[in-house]
Backbone as CSV, one residue per row, in Angstrom:
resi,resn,N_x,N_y,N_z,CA_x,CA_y,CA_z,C_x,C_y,C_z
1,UNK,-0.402,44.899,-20.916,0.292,43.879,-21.706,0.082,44.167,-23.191
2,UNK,1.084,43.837,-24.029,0.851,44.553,-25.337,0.189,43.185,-26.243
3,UNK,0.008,43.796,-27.156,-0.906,42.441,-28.452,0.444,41.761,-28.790
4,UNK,1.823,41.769,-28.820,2.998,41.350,-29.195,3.511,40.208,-28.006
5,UNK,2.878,40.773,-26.330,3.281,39.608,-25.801,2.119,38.897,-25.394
6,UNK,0.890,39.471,-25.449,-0.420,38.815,-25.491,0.239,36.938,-26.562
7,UNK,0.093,37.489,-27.895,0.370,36.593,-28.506,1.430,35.450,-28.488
8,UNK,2.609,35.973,-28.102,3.535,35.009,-27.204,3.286,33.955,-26.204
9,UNK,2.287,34.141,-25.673,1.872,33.390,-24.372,0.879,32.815,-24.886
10,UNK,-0.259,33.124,-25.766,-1.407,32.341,-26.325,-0.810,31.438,-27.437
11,UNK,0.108,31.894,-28.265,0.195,30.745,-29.257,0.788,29.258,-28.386
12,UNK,1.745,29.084,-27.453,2.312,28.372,-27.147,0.971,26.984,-26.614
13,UNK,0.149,27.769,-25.647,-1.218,27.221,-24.846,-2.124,26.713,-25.945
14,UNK,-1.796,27.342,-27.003,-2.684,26.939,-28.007,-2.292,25.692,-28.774
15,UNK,-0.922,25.522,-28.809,-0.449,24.499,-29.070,-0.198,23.293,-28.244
16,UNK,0.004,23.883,-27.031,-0.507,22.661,-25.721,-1.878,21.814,-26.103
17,UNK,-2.784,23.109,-26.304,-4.474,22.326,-26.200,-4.386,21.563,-27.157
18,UNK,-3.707,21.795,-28.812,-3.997,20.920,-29.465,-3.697,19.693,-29.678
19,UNK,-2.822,19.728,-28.724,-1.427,18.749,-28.611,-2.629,17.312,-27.700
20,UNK,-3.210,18.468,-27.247,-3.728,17.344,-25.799,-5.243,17.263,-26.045
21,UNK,-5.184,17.493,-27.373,-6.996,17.286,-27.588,-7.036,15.927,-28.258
22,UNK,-6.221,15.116,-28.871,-6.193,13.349,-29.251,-5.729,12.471,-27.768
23,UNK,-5.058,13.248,-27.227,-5.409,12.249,-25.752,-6.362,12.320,-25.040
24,UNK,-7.418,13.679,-24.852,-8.252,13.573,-24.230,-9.498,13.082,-25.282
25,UNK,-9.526,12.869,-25.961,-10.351,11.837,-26.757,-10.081,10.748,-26.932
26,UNK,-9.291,9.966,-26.456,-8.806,8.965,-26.155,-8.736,8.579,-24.274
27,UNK,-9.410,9.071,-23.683,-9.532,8.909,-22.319,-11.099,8.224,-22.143
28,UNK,-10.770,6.362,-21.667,-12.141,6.171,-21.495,-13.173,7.068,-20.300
29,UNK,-14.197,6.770,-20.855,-15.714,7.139,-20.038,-15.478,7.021,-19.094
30,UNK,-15.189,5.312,-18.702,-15.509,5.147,-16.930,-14.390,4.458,-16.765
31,UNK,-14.234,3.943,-15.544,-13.278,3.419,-14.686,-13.006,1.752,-15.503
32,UNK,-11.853,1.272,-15.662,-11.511,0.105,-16.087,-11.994,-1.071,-14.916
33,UNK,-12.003,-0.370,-13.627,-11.831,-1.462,-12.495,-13.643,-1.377,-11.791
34,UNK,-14.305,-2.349,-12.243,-15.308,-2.602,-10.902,-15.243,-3.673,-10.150
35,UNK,-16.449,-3.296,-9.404,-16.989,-4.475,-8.192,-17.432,-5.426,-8.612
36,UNK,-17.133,-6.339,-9.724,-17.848,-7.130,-10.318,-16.964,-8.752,-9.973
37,UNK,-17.443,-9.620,-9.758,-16.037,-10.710,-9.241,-16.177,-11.444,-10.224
38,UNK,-17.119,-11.223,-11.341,-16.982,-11.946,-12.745,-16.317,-11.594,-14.023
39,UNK,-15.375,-10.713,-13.537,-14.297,-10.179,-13.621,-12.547,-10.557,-13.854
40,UNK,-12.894,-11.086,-12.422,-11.976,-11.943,-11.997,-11.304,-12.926,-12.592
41,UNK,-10.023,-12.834,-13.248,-9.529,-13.716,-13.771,-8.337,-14.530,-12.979
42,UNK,-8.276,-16.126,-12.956,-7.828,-16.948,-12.353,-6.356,-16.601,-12.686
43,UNK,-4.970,-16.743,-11.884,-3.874,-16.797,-12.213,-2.597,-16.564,-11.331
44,UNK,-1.548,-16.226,-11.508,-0.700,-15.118,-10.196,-0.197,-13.774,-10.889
45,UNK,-0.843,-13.087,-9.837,-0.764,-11.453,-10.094,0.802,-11.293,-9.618
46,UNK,1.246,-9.844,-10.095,2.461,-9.237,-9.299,1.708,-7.762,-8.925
47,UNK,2.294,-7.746,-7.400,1.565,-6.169,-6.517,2.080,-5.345,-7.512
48,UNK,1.155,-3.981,-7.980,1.970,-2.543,-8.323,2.087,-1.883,-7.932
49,UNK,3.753,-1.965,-7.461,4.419,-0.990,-6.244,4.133,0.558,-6.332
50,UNK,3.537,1.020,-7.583,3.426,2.466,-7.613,2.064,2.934,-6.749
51,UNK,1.091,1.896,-6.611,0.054,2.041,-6.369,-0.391,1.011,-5.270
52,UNK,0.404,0.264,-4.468,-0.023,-0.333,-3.182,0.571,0.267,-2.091
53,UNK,-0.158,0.583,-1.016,0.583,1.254,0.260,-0.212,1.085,1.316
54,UNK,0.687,0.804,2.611,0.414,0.729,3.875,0.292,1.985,4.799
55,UNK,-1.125,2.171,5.121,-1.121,3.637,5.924,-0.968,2.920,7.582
56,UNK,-0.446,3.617,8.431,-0.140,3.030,9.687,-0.694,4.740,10.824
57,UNK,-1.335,4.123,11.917,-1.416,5.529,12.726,-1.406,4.824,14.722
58,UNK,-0.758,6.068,14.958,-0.246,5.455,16.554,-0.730,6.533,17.124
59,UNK,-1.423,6.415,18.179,-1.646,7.404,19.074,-0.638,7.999,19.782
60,UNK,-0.982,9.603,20.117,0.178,10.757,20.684,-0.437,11.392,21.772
61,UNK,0.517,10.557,22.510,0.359,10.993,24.357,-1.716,10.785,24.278
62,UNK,-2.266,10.139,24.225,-3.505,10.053,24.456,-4.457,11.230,23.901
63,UNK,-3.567,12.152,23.091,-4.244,13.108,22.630,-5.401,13.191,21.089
64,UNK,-4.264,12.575,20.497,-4.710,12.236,18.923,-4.043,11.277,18.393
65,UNK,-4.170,10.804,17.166,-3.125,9.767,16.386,-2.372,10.504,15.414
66,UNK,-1.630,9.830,15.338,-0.075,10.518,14.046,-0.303,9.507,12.603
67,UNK,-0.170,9.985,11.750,-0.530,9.113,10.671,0.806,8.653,9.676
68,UNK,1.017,8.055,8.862,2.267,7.560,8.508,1.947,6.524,7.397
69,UNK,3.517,6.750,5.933,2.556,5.751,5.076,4.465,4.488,5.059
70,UNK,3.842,3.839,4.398,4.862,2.252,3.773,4.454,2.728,2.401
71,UNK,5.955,2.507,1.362,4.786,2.874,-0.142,5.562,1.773,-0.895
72,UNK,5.549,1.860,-1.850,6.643,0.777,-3.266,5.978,-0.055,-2.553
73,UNK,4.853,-0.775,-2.085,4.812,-2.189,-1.656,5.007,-3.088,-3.386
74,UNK,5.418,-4.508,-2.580,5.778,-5.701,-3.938,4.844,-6.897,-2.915
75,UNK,4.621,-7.535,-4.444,4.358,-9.156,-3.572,3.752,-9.782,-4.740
76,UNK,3.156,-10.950,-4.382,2.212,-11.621,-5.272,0.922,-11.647,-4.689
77,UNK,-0.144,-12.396,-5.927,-1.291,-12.728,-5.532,-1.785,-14.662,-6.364
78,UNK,-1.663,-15.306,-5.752,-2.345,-16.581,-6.479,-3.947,-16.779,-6.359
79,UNK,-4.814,-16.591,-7.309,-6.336,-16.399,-7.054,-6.846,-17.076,-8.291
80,UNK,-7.813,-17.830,-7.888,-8.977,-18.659,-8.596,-10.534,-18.125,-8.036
81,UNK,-11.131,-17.524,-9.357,-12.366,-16.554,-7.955,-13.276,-18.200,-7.967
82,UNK,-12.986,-19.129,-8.110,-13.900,-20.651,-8.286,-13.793,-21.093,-6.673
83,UNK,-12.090,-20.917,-6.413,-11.784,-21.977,-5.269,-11.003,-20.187,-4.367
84,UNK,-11.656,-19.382,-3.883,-11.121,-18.243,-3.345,-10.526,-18.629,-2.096
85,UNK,-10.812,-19.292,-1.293,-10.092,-20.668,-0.194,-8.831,-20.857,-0.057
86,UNK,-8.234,-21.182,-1.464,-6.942,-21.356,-1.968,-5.895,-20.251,-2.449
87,UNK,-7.009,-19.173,-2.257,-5.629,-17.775,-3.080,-4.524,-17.834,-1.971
88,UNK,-3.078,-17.914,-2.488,-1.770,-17.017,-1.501,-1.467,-15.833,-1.844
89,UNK,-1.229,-15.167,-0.685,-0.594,-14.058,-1.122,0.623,-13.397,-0.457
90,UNK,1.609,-12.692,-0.681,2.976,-12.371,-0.290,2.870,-10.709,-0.338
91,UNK,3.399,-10.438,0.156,4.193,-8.921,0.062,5.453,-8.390,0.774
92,UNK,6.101,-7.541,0.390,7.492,-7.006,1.202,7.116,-5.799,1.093
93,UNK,7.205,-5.013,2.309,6.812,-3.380,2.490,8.360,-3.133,2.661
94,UNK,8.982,-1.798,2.208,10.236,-1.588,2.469,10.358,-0.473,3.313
95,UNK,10.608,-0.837,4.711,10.424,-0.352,6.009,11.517,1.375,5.795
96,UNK,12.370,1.241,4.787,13.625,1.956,4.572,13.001,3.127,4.226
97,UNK,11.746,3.248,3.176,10.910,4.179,2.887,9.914,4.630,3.237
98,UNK,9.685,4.641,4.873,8.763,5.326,5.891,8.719,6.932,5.608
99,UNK,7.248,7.402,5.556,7.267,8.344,5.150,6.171,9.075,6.488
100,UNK,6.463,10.333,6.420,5.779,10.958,7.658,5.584,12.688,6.954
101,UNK,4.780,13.416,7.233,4.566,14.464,7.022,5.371,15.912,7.748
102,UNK,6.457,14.864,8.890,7.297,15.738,9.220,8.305,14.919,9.389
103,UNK,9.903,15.640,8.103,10.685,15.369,8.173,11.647,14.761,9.392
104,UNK,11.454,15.495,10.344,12.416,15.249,11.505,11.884,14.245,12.283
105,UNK,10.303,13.883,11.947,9.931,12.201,12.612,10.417,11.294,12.119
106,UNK,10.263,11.609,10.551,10.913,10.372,9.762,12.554,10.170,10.174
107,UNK,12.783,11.095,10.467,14.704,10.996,10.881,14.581,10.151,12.013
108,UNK,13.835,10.484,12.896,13.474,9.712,13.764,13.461,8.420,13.954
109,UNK,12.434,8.325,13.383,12.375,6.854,13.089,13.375,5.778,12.166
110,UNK,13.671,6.425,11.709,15.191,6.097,11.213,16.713,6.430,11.818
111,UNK,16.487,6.591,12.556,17.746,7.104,13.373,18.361,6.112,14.301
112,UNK,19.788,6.221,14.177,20.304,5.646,14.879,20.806,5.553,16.614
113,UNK,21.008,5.082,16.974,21.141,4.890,18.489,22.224,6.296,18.644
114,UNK,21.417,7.298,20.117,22.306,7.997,20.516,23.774,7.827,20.976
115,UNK,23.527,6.365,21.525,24.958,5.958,22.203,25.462,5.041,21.595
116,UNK,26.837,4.925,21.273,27.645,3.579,20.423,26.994,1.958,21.385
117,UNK,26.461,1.375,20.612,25.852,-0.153,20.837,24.702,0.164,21.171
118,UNK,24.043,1.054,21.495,22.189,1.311,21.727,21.727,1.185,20.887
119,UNK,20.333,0.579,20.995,19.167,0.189,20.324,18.666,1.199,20.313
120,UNK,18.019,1.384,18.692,16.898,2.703,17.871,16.056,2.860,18.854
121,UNK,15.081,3.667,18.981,14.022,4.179,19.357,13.313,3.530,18.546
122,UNK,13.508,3.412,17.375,12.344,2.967,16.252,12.910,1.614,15.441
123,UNK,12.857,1.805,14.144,13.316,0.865,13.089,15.090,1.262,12.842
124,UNK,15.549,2.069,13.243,16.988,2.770,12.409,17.328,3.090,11.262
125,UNK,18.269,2.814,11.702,19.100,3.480,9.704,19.101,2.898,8.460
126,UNK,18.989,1.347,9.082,19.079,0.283,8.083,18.207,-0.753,7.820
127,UNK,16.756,-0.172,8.060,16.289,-1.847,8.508,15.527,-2.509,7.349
128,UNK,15.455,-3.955,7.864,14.857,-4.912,6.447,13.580,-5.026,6.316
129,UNK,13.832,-5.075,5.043,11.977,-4.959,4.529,11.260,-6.163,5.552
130,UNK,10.099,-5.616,5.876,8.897,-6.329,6.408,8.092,-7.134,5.297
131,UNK,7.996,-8.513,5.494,7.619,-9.521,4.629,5.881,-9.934,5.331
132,UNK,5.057,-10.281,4.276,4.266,-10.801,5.131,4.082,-12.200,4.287
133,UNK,3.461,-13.585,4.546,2.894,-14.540,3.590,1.621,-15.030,4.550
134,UNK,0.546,-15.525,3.626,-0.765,-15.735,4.161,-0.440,-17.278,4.309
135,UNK,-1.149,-17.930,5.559,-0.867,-19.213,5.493,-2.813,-19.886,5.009
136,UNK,-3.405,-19.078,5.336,-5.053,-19.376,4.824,-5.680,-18.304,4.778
137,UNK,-7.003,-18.245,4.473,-7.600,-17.506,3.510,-9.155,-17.883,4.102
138,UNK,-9.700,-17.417,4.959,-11.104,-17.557,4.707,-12.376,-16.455,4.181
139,UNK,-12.728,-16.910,2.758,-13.737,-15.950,2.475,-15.236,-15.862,3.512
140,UNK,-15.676,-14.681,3.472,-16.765,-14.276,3.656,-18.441,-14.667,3.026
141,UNK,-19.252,-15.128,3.636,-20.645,-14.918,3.280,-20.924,-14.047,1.792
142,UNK,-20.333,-12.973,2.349,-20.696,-12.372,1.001,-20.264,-12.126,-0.073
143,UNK,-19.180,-13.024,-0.300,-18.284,-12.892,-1.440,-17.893,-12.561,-1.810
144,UNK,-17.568,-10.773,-1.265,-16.371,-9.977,-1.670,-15.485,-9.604,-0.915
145,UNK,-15.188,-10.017,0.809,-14.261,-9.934,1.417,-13.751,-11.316,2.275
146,UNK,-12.685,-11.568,2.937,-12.495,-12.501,3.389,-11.341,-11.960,4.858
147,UNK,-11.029,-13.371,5.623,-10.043,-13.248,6.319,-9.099,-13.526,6.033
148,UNK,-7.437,-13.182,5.963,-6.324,-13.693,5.585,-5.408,-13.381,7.082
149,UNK,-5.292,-15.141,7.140,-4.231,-15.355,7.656,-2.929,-15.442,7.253
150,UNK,-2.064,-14.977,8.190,-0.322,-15.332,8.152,0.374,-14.765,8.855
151,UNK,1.549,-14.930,8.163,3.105,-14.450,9.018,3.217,-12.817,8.655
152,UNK,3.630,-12.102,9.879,4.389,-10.771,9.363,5.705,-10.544,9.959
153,UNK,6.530,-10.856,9.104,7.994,-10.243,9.891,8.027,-9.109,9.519
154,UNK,8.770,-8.575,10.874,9.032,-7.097,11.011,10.112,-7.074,12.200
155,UNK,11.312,-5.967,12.129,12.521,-5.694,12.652,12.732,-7.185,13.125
156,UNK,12.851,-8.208,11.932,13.381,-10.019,12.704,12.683,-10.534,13.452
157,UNK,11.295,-9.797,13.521,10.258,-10.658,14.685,9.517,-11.199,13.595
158,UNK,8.587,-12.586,13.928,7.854,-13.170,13.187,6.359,-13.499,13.993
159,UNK,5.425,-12.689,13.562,4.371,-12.683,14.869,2.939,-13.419,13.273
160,UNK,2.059,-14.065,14.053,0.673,-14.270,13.021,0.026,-12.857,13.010
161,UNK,-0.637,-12.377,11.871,-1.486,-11.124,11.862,-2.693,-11.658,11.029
162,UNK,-3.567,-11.230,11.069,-4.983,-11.246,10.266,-5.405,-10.434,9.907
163,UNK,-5.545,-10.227,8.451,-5.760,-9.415,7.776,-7.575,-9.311,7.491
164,UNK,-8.412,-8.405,7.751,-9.553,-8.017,7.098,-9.637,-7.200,5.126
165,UNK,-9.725,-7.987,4.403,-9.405,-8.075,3.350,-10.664,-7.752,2.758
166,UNK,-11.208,-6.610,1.920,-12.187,-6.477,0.760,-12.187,-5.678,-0.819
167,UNK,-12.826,-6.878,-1.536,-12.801,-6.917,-2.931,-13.351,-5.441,-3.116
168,UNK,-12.239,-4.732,-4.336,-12.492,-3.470,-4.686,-12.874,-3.366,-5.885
169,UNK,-12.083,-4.123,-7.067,-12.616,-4.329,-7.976,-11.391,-4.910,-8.740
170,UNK,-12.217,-4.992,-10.090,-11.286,-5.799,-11.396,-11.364,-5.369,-13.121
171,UNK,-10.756,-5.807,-13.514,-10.759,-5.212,-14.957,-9.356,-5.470,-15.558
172,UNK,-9.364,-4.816,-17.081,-8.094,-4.273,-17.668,-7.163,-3.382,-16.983
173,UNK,-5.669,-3.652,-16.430,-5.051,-2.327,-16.453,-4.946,-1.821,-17.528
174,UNK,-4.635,-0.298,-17.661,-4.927,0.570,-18.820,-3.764,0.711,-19.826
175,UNK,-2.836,-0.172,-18.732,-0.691,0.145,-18.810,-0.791,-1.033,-19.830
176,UNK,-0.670,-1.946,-19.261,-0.472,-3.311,-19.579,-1.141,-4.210,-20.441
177,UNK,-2.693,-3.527,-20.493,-3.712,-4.613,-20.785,-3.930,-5.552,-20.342
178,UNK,-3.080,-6.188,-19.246,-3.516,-7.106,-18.367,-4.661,-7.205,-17.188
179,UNK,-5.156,-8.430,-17.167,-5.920,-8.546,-15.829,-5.627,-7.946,-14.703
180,UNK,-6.717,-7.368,-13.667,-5.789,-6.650,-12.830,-6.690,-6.512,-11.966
181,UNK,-6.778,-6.896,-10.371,-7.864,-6.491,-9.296,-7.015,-5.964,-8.307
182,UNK,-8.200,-5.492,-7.160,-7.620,-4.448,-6.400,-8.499,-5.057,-4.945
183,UNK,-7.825,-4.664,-3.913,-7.971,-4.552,-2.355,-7.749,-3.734,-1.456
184,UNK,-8.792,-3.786,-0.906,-8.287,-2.646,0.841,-7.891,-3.902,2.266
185,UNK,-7.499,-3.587,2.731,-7.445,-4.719,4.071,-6.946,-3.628,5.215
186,UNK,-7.710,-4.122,6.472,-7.441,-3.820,7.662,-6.845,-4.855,8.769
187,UNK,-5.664,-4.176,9.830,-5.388,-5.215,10.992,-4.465,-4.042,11.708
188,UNK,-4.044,-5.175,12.839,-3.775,-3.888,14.163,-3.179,-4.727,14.413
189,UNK,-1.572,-4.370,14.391,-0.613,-4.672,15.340,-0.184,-4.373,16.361
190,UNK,0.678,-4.833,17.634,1.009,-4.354,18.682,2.906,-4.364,18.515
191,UNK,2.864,-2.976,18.536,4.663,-2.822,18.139,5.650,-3.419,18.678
192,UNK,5.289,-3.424,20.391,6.467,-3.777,21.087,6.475,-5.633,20.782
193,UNK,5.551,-6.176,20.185,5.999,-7.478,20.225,6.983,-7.550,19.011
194,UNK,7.094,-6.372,18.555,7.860,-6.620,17.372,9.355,-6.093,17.603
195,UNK,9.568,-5.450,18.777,10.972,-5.083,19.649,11.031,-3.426,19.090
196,UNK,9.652,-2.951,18.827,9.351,-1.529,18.444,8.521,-1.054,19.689
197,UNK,8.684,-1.053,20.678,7.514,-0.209,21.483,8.790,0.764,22.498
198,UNK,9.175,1.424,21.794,9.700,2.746,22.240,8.745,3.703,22.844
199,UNK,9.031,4.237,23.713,7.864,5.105,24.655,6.434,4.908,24.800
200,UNK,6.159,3.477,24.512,5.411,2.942,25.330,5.184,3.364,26.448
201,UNK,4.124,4.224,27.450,2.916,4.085,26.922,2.426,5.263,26.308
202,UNK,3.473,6.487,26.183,3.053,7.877,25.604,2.924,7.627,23.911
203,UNK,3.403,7.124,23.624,3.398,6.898,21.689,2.337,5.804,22.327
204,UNK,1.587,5.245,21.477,0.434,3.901,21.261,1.028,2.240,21.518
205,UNK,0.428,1.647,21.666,1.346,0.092,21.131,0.597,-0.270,20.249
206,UNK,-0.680,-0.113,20.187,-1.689,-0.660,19.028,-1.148,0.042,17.721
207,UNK,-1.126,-0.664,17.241,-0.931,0.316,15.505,-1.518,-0.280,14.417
208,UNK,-2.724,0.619,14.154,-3.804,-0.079,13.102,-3.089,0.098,11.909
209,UNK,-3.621,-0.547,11.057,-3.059,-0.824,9.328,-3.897,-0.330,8.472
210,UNK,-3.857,0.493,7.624,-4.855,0.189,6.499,-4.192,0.075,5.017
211,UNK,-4.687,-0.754,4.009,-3.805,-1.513,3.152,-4.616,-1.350,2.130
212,UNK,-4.087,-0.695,0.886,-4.519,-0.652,-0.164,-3.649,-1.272,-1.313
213,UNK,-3.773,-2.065,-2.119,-3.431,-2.957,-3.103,-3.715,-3.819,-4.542
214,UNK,-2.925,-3.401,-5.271,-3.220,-3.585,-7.013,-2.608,-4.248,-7.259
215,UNK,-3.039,-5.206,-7.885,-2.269,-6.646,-8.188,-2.880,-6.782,-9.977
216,UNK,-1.563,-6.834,-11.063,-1.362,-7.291,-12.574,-1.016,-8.627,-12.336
217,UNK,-1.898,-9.190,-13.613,-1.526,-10.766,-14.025,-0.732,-10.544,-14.656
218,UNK,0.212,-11.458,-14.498,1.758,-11.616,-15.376,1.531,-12.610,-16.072
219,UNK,2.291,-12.328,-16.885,2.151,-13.341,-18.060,1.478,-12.773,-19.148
């Protein structure tokens, strides 16, 4: 390589680094978000769809499980960390954006009936977002997780689910400057009550949840 294109390629990088040496001095120390629930500021959050998602996994033919995500989740959060008893909370997962690590499952599961008037195998081509709302809320002993009850509709079924819910943390978002806490939650649905148990019993009926979720105070 000659000193003529040596220099071509270094000046440019060199101007990258300098470019990016006032943002990286501007990158806090540590994490905006802890485990701290004194933290916690009273109010109603809105979910951030870039950063809440539903991981879902079904067992295959008794062999292993298949893993699968829900992403853009939306919803609210109403929370007082005084009266935690009383928080509601909402979300809509948009079933339309099932994502799978192999294309031709996801077709799958989105796919429409082989025969004119047959029912999907799965969700189909078109289906409506899955809503959930908590109807109660019981915290935990230890004050950073609780139980949440409620409704989950899914493909027009409306079944109760219970959510295992724990405090991740809180702080400034970094976007917004707003208040902002975070959650994991676990629960296990059974598909076919939801008019999803297609190859039942070789695909699973159990289908565990795991739920990660960031909720900004508005306002």
């Amino acid at each position: 390589m000659s000193r003529r294109t040596t220099l071509k390629i270094a000046l440019p990088l060199a101007l990258i680094a300098l470019g990016a040496a006032p943002m990286l001095a501007q990158m806090p120390t540590e994490a905006p978000g802890k485990m701290d629930k004194a933290r916690v500021v009273a109010g109603t959050y809105a979910a951030d769809p870039n950063h809440s998602l539903v991981a879902w996994r079904v067992n295959h033919m008794g062999f292993n499980d298949y893993f699968g995500l829900f992403g853009e989740v939306s919803g609210t959060l109403t929370l007082d960390p005084a009266k935690p008893a009383e928080a509601k909370v909402t979300a809509t997962i948009p079933v339309s954006k099932i994502v799978t690590v192999n294309p031709a499952l996801t077709g799958h599961l989105l796919r429409a009936p082989a025969t004119e008037g047959g029912k999907p195998d799965f969700f189909g081509p078109a289906p409506a977002d899955a809503t959930y709302v908590s109807t109660m809320v019981m915290p935990h002993k230890d004050g950073t997780s609780a139980t949440i009850m409620g409704n989950l509709t899914l493909n027009g079924v409306t079944r109760p689910v219970d959510i295992e819910a724990q405090f991740v943390g809180a702080g400034t978002d970094m976007m917004s400057k707003a208040p902002a806490v975070g959650f994991h939650g676990k629960a296990t649905i059974k598909r076919s009550e939801f008019g999803l148990g297609g190859y039942v019993p070789l695909v699973g009926d159990a289908v565990p949840l795991e739920i990660t979720i960031a909720f900004v105070k508005k306002g």
